[in-house]
C-alpha positions, -999 to +999 in steps of 0.1 A: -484-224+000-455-241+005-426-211+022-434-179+042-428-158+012-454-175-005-480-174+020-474-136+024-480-134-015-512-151-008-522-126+018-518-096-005-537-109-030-562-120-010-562-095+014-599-077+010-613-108+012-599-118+043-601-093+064-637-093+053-643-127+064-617-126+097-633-093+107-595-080+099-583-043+090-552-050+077-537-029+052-507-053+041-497-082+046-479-093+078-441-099+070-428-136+063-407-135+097-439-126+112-458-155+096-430-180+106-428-171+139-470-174+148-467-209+130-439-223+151-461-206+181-489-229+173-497-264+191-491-290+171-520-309+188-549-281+187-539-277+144-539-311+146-574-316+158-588-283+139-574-300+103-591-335+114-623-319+127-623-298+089-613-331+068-640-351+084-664-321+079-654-324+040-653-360+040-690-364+053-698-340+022-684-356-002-677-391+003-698-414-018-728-434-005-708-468-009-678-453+008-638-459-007-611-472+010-588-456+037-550-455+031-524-453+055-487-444+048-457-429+060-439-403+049-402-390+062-404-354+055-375-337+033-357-311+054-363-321+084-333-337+097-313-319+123-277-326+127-271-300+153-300-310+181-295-343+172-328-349+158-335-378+133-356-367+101-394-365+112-412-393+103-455-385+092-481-416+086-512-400+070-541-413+063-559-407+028-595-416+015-595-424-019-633-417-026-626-382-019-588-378-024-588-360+012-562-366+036-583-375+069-556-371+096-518-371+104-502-386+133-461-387+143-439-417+144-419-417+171-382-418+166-373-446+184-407-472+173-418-474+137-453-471+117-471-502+133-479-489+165-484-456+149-510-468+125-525-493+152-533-462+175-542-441+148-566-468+138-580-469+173-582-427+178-602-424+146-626-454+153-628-466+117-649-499+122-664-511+091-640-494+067-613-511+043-580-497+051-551-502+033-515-506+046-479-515+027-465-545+038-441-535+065-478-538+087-481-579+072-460-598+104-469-624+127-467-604+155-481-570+145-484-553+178-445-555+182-419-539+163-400-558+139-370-573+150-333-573+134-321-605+123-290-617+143-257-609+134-242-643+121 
């Protein structure tokens, strides 16, 4: 689901099934304020950690016996800009394995670095020795441990 709305559609249509499994006695469906205002309650760090502890669950089920490759990317994500806190647009890598179309973990950029360092710790967090890993060429420098540097001003 991709609004409030629509994940409050899901929950009324799926509702008897979920309070079944969630031990729930819910007669409706929570409303879509409600819904926004636990997810914006949640840490970042603990979903974080849940959603990588569930993809590498999947990803041990189903990955093939030769293994695929890992790819990393980064993502600037639509809407969130913020003009009025004076935020730059959020900026996502992800990492996605291509033997079992899963994405395997997320990981900020910070607003003032780019996706190298990003990548390199998310490398290093994950522990991914062994595997081929795949990354666009902004991560092919000389010096890939330090951010790329502006050409000077002629």
């Amino acid at each position: 689901m991709n609004s409030y709305r629509s994940i409050v559609t899901f929950i009324e249509m799926h509702r008897p099934r979920l309070n079944e499994v969630f031990g729930l006695t819910w007669r409706r469906a929570p409303a879509h304020t409600a819904i926004r205002y636990i997810l914006q309650g949640l840490d970042s760090d603990a979903v974080e950690a849940a959603f990588r502890g569930h993809a590498k669950l999947l990803q041990a089920a189903h990955a093939k016996p030769d293994g695929g490759s890992l790819a990393i990317d980064g993502k600037t994500l639509r809407g969130s800009f913020d003009a009025f806190r004076d935020r730059a647009a959020a900026h996502l890598l992800g990492m996605f394995a291509t033997d079992t179309a899963l994405v395997l973990a997320h990981s900020e950029v910070d607003e003032k670095s780019n996706e190298i360092p990003a990548a390199q710790a998310l490398l290093a967090e994950l522990g991914l020795a062994g595997h081929l890993i795949t990354l666009d060429a902004l991560h092919c420098q000389r010096k890939p441990s330090s951010s790329p540097q502006r050409p000077e001003p002629t």
